[in-house]
C-alpha positions in Angstrom: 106.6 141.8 59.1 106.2 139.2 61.5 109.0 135.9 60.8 106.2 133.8 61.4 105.4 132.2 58.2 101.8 132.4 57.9 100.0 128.5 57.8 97.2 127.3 55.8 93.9 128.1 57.5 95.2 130.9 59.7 93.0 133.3 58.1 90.0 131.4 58.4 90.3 130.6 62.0 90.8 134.5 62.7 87.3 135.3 61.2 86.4 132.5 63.1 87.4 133.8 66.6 86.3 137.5 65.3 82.8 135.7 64.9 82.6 134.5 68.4 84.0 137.2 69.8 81.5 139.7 68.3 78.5 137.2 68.7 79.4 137.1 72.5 78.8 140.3 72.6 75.1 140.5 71.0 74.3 136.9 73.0 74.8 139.2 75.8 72.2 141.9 74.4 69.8 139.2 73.3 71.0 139.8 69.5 72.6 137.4 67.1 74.4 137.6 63.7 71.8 136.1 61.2 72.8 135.0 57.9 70.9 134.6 54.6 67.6 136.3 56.5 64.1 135.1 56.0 63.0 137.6 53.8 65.6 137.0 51.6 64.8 132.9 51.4 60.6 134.3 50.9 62.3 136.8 48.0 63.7 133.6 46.4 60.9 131.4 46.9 58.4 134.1 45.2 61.1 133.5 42.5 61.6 129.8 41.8 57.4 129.8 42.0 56.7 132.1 39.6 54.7 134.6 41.9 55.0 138.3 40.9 52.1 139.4 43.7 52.4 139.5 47.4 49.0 140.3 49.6 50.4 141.4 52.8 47.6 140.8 55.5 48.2 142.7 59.0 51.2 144.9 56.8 51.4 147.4 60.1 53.8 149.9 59.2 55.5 148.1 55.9 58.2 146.2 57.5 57.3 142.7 55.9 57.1 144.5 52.3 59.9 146.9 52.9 62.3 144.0 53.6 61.1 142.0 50.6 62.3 144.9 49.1 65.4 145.1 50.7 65.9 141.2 49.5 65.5 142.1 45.9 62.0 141.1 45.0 60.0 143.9 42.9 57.0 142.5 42.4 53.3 144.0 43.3 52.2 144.2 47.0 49.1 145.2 48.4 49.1 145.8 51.9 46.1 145.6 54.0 46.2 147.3 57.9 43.4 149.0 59.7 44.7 150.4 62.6 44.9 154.4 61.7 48.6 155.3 63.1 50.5 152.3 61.2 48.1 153.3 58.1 49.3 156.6 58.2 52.7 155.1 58.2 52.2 152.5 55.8 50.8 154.5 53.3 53.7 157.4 53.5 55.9 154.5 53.0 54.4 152.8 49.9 53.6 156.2 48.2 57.0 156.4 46.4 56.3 152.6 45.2 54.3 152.5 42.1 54.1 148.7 42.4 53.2 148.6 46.3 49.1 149.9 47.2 48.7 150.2 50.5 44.3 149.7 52.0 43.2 151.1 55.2 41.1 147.7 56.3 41.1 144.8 58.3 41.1 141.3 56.7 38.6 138.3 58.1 36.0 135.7 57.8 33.7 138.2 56.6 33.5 142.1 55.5 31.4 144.8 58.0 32.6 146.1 61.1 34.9 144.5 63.8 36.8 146.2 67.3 40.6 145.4 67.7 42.5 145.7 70.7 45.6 148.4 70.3 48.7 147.5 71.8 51.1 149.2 73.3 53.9 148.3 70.7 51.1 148.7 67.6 52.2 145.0 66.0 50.7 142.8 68.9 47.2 144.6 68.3 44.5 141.7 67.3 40.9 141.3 66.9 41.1 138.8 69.4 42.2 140.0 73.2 45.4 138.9 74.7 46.3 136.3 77.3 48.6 136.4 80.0 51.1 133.9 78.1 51.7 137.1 75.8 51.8 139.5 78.0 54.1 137.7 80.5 56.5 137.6 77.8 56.4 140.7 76.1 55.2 143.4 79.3 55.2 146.5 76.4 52.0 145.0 75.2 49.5 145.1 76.7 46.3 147.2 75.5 45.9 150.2 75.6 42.8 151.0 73.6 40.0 149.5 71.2 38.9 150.6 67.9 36.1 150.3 65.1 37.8 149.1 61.8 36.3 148.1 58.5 37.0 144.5 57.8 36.9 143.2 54.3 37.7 139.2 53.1 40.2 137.6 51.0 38.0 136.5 48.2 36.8 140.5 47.6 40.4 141.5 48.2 41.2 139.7 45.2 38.7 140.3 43.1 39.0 144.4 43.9 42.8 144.3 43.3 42.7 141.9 40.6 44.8 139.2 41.8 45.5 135.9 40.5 46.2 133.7 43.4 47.7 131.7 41.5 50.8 133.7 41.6 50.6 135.2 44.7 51.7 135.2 47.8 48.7 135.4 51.2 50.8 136.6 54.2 48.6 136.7 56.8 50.3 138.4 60.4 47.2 139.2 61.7 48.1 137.9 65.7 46.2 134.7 66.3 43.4 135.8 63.9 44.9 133.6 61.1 42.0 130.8 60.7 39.3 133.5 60.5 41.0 135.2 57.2 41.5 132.0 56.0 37.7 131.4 56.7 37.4 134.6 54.7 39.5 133.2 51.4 37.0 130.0 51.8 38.2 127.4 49.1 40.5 129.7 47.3 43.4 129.0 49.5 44.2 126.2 47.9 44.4 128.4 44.6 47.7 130.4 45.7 51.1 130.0 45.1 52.2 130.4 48.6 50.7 131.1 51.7 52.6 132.5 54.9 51.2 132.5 58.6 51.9 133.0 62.3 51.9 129.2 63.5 51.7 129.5 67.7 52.7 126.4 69.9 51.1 128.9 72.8 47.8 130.3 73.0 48.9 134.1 73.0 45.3 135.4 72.0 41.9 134.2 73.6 40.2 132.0 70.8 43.1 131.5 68.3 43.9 128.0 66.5 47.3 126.9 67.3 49.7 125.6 64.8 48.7 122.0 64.8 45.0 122.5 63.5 46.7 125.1 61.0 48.8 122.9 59.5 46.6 119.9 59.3 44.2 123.2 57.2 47.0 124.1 55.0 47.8 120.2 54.5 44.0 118.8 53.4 44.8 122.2 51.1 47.4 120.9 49.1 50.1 122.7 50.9 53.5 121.8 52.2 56.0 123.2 54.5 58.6 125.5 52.5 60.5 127.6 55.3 60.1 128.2 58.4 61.4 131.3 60.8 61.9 131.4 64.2 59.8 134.4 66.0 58.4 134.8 69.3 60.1 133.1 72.5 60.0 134.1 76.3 62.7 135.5 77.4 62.4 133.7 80.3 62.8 129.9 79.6 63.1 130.5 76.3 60.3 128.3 74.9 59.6 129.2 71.2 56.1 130.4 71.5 55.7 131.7 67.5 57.0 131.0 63.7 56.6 132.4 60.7 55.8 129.0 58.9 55.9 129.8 54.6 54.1 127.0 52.8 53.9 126.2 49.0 51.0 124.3 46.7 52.3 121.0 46.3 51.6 120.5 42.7 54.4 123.7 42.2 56.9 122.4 44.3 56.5 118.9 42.9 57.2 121.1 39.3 60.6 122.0 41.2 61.8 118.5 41.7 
């Protein structure tokens, strides 16, 4: 045993250095040590709110619902995704989960028939084609294919599953198609608990809105900012292109205060 008599704070100032030591190492992969994760703060927001229902819009292969899962929230989740691959995926992965349906359609302004552009990494796919802002950041996504998908709204998604927005949860990751499924909800938006989107400071899809004109939307609404989540940067100057912005009805947070 060393003679060194051990000083207040020495212990602390070890897990500090073991931090920065290990976080050197992912900064040099691109990775970083993330505490209290997003899904986690969404789990506990769905909480404090009172909503038990989550419509995941643009699911792909689970990953948004699987994590709330992760973060303790068991609630119902009804995930929407129309490309046939992540389906297939999706669906396997929901099976086991009594309180987690899984539907094999696209969600936007209105229901029939729309093509989306496949990308090569599956989650960048989008109704809407890519611009070079996208692809200059992220090379592995370019398309690769186009498909026929069912599209179906908002307003008949809730009324086939039942949902009462007002505890619920609209998630939409639907790559810079966000106003059009918004279109598709019409005035009951401002009916849901909480509504999450893709906010983008950089036109990454032909014919998207960017975040300014979708927060001034979720604003005249009656939403307000709850959380937001850094996402998408280029990893070359290392502008932040894309959030995950989570929103709340005003009248529910003002219940909080």
């Amino acid at each position: 045993m060393s003679s060194r008599a051990r000083v207040p704070g020495d212990t602390g100032r070890l897990k500090e250095y073991a931090k920065l030591g290990l976080r050197g190492v992912l900064h040099r992969r691109n990775l970083d040590l993330v505490r209290d994760p997003y899904p986690a703060r969404v789990a506990r927001a769905l909480h404090a709110l009172g909503a038990d229902t989550v419509l995941d819009v643009g699911a792909n292969i689970g990953q948004y619902a699987s994590a709330l899962r992760a973060s303790g929230y068991t609630g119902r989740i009804v995930s929407f995704e129309p490309l046939p691959d992540a389906y297939a995926v999706l669906a396997r992965r929901s099976a086991s989960d009594p309180a987690w349906t899984s539907v094999h359609t696209a969600v936007g302004a209105e229901a029939g028939t729309l093509d989306i552009h496949v990308a090569a990494n599956s989650y960048s796919s989008s109704i809407l084609p890519m611009t070079h802002a996208h692809l200059d950041a992220a090379p592995g996504s370019q398309t690769i294919a186009t498909v026929a998908v069912p599209v179906t709204t908002v307003r008949e998604a809730v009324a086939a599953q039942a949902v009462q927005p007002g505890r619920t949860l609209l998630k939409i990751d639907t790559q810079g198609y966000e106003s059009r499924v918004l279109d598709g909800a019409g005035e009951l938006v401002a009916q849901f608990a909480l509504v999450q989107l893709e906010l983008s400071f950089v036109a990454l899809y032909d014919g998207q809105d960017l975040a300014e004109p979708l927060l001034a939307r979720l604003a005249a609404a009656g939403f307000d900012i709850y959380a937001l989540d850094a996402g998408f940067a280029d990893p070359h100057t290392g502008r932040m292109l894309q959030c995950d912005g989570l929103f709340a009805r005003r009248d529910l947070l003002e219940a909080l205060r």
